[in-house]
C-alpha positions in Angstrom: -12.4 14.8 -20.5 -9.6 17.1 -21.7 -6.4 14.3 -20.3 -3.7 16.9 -21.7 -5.4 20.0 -19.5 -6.1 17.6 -16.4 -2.2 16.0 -16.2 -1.2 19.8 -16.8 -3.4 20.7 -13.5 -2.3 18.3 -11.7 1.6 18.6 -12.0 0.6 22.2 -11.1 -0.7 20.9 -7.6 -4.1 21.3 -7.4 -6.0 19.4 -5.0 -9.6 19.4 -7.4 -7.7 17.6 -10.1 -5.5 15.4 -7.9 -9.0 14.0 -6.9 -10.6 14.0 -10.1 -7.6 11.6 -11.3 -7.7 9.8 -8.7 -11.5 8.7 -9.0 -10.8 8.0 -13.1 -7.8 5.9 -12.3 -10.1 3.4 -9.2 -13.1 3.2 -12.3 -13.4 0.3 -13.6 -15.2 1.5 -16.9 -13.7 0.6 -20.1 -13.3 4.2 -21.9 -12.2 5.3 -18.0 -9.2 2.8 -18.2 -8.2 4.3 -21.4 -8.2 7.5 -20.6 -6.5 6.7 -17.4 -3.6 5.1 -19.3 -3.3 8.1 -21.3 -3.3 10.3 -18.2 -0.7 8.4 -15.7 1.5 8.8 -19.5 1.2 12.4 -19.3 2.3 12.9 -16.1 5.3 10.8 -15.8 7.4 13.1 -17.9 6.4 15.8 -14.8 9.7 13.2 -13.6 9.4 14.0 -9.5 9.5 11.2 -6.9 8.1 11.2 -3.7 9.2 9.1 -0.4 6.7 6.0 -1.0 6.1 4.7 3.0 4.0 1.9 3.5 2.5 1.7 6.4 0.2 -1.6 8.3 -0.8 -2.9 11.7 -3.5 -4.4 12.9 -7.3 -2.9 13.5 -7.1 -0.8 16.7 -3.2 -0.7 16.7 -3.2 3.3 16.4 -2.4 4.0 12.2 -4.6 6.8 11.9 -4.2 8.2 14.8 0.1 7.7 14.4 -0.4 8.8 10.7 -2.2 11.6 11.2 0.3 13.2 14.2 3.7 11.8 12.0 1.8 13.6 8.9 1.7 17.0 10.8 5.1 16.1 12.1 6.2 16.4 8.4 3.7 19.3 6.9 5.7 21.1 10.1 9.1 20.7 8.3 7.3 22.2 5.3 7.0 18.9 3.8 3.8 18.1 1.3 2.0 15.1 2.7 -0.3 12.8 1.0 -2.1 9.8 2.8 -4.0 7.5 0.7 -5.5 5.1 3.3 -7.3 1.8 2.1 -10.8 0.9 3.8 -11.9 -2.8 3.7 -14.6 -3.3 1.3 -18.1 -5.6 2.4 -17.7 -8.7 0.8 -21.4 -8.9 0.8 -22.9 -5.4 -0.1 -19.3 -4.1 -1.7 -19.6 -0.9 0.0 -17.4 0.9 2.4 -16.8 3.6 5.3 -14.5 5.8 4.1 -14.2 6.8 7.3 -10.1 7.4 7.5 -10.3 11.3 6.8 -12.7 11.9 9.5 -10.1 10.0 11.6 -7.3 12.6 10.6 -9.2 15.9 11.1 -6.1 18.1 12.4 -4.7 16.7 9.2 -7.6 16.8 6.7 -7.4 20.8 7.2 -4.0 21.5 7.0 -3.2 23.1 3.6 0.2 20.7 2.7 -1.6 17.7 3.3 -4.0 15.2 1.2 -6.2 12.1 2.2 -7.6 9.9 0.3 -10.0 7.2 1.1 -9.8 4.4 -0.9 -12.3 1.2 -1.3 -10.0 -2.3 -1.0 -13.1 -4.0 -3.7 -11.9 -7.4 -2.4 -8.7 -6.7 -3.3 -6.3 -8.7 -1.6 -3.1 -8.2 -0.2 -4.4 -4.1 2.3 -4.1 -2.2 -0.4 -6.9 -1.4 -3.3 -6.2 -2.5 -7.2 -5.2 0.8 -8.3 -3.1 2.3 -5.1 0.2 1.8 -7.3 -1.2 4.4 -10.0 -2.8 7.2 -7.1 0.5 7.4 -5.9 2.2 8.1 -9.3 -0.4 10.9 -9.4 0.5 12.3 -5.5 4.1 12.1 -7.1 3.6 14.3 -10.1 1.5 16.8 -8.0 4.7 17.6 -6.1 4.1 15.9 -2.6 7.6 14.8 -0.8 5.8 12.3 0.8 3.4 9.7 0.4 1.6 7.4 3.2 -0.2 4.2 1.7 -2.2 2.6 4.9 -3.3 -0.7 4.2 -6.6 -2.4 5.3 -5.1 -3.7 8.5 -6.2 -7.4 8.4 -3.2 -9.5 9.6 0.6 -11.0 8.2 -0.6 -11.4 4.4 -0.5 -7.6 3.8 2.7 -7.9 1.6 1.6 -6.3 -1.3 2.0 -2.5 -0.6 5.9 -3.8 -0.2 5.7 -3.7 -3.7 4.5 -0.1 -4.5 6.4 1.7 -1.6 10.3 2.5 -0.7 10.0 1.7 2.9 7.6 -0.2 4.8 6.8 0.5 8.2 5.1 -2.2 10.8 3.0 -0.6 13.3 2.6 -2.5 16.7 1.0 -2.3 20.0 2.2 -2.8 23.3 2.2 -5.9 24.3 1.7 -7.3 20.8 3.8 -10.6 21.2 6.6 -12.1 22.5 10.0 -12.9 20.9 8.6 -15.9 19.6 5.7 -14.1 18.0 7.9 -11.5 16.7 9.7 -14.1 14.4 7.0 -14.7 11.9 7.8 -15.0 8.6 5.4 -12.8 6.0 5.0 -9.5 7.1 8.1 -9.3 9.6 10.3 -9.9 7.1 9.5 -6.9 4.8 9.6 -4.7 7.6 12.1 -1.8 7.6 10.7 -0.5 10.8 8.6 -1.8 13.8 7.3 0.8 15.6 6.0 0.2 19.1 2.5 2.6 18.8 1.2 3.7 22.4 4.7 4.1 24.1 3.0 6.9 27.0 1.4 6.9 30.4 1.3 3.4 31.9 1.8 1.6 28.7 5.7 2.6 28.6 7.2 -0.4 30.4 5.2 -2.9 28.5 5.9 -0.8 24.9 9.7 -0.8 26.2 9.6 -4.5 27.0 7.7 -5.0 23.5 10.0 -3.1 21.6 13.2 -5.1 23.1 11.6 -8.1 22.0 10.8 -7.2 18.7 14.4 -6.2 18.3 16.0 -9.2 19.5 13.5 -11.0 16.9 14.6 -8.5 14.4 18.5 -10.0 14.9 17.2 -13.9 14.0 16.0 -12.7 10.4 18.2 -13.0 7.7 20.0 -10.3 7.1 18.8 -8.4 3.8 21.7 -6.9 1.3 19.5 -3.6 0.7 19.4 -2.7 4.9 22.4 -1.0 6.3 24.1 -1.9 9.8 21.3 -2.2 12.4 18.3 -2.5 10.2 15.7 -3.5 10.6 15.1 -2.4 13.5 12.3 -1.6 16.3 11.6 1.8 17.8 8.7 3.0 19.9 6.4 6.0 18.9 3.2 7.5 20.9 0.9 9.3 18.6 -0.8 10.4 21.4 2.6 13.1 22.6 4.3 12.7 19.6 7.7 11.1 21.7 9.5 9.3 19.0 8.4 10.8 16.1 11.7 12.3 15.4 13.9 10.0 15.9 11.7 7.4 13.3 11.5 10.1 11.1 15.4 10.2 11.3 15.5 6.1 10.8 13.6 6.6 8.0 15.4 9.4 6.1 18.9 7.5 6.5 17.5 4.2 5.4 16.3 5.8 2.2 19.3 8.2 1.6 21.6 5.0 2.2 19.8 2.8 -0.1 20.1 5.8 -2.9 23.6 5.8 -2.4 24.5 2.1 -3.0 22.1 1.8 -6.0 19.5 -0.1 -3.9 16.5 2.5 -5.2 16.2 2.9 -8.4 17.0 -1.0 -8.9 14.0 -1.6 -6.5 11.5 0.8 -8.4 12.3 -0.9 -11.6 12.0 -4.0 -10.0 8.1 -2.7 -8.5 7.5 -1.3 -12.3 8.0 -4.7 -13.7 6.0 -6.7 -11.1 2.5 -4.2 -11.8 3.1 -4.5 -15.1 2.7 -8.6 -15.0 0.1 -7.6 -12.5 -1.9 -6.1 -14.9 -1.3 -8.7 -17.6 -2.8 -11.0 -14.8 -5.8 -9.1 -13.6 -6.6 -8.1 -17.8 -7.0 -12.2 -18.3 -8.5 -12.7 -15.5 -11.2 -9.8 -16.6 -11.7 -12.1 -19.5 -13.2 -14.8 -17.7 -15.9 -12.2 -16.4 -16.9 -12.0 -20.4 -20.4 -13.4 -21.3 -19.3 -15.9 -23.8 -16.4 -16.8 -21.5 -18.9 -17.4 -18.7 -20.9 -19.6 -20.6 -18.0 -21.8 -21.4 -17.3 -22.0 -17.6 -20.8 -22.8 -16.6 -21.1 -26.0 -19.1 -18.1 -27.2 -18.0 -18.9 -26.9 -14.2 -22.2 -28.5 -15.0 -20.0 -31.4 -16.3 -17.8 -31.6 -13.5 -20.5 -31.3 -10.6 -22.3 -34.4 -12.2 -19.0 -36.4 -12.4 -19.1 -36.2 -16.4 -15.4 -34.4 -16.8 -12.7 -34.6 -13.6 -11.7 -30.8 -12.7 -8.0 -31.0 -14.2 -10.4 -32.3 -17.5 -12.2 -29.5 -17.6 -9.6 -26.5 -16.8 -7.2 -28.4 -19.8 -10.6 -27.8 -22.1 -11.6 -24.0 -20.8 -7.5 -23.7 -21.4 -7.7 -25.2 -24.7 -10.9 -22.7 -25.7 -8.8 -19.9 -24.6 -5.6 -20.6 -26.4 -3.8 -20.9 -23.2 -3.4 -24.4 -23.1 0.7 -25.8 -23.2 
């Protein structure tokens, strides 16, 4: 694979390449993770940034359908859209749907837009191992924007916090009282709760819902990179596109004020230093997947499951073995 004529493709803007790059970065191969390091190098003196949004809710709350009709709302500005959405992987066969861009077909076919279907592999956390380096790539093909769904599975998703400049919690109507809305987790790395489904005779309740989400918002500690008033709650209906706007508008301050006091760029250096211990982490942990390594492991379970070595024994020895010991 010629890297040098591939990055050059890509900071050009095609699609075929953006792809291609993408599916070398999620390998897991050896030789494919070198000559993805030497691509996401090439590319990042291309020096453009895109809007990173974050976006999560729970299965059923409306995120394709809201991304989808907020990702025309933007390609209708003249905005370049990409949407890399993370399916849940079977933790039994290891396979998964995909099924996001067939969700987003009005989207799928609109020439300033890009989806991506991504496999979570167990990852934990709603988004997939190597989100953080498809969305450098969406940034050096020239996309303004860039929508990172997570999985969907609950108040642990915090992890695409750390890969995106604004974060955006998607509700339903309905979805919890005050009491509920003061979780800790997920609520608190929130820039925006948006109250999906606010049309027909779901209005009152998404009113009512989005009033108690806000006075919820009000108990949180307040956070020194959020301006007057945020977070804050607004309601949205993907279904007649009321409130898209307005959240649009939210989102477009919040950014442009948090460029102005220095917040940004301290945060992405901040996110660049926390995937690069991430990847120290997940490279030693590959090295207890190494045959010799394994062997190691499995004598000393052996010992520990017939009562020969206590576990704190044991992990001090496989330490020890690995140089790792203190």
């Amino acid at each position: 694979m010629d890297i040098q004529d591939l990055s050059q493709r890509i900071i050009a803007g095609e699609r075929r390449a953006l792809a291609r790059a993408i599916t070398l970065v999620e390998s897991g191969r050896a030789d494919h993770r070198a000559q993805a390091t030497a691509l996401l190098e090439a590319v990042k003196g291309a020096g453009r940034e895109a809007l990173r949004i974050g976006l999560s809710g729970t299965p059923g709350v409306g995120k394709s359908t809201f991304i989808e009709a907020f990702g025309l709302h933007l390609t209708g500005q003249g905005m370049k859209v990409a949407v890399l959405a993370v399916d849940p992987s079977s933790a039994r066969s290891g396979g998964s749907i995909l099924g996001d861009k067939t969700r987003m077909e009005r989207l799928s076919r609109d020439p300033n837009a890009f989806i991506r279907p991504s496999p979570s592999q167990s990852q934990l956390g709603g988004v997939a191992r190597r989100t953080r380096e498809a969305v450098a790539l969406c940034e050096a093909a020239g996309f303004d924007v860039v929508l990172i769904e997570t999985v969907g599975v609950g108040q642990s998703e915090t992890m695409v916090a750390e890969m995106s400049d604004l974060f955006l919690l998607l509700l339903a109507p309905a979805g919890g009282d005050e009491l509920q809305g003061v979780k800790r987790g997920i609520m608190e790395i929130a820039d925006l709760i948006l109250v999906n489904k606010a049309d027909g005779e779901l209005k009152p309740t998404a009113t009512r819902t989005c009033a108690d989400y806000s006075g919820a918002l009000r108990l949180l500690r307040k956070r020194v990179q959020d301006p007057e008033g945020f977070p804050k709650a607004l309601m949205v209906s993907a279904v007649t596109h009321d409130g898209l706007e307005a959240a649009w508008d939210e989102m477009t301050t919040l950014a442009e004020w948090r460029k102005a006091q220095g917040h940004w760029p301290r945060r992405r250096a901040e996110q660049a230093r926390h995937w690069f211990e991430e990847d120290v982490r997940q490279g030693l942990l590959a090295v207890l997947d190494r045959a010799d390594t394994r062997a190691a492991l499995d004598a000393l379970g052996q010992q520990v499951a017939l009562g020969e070595l206590t576990p704190s024994a044991a992990a001090t020895g496989m330490l020890s073995k690995l140089g790792a010991s203190d």
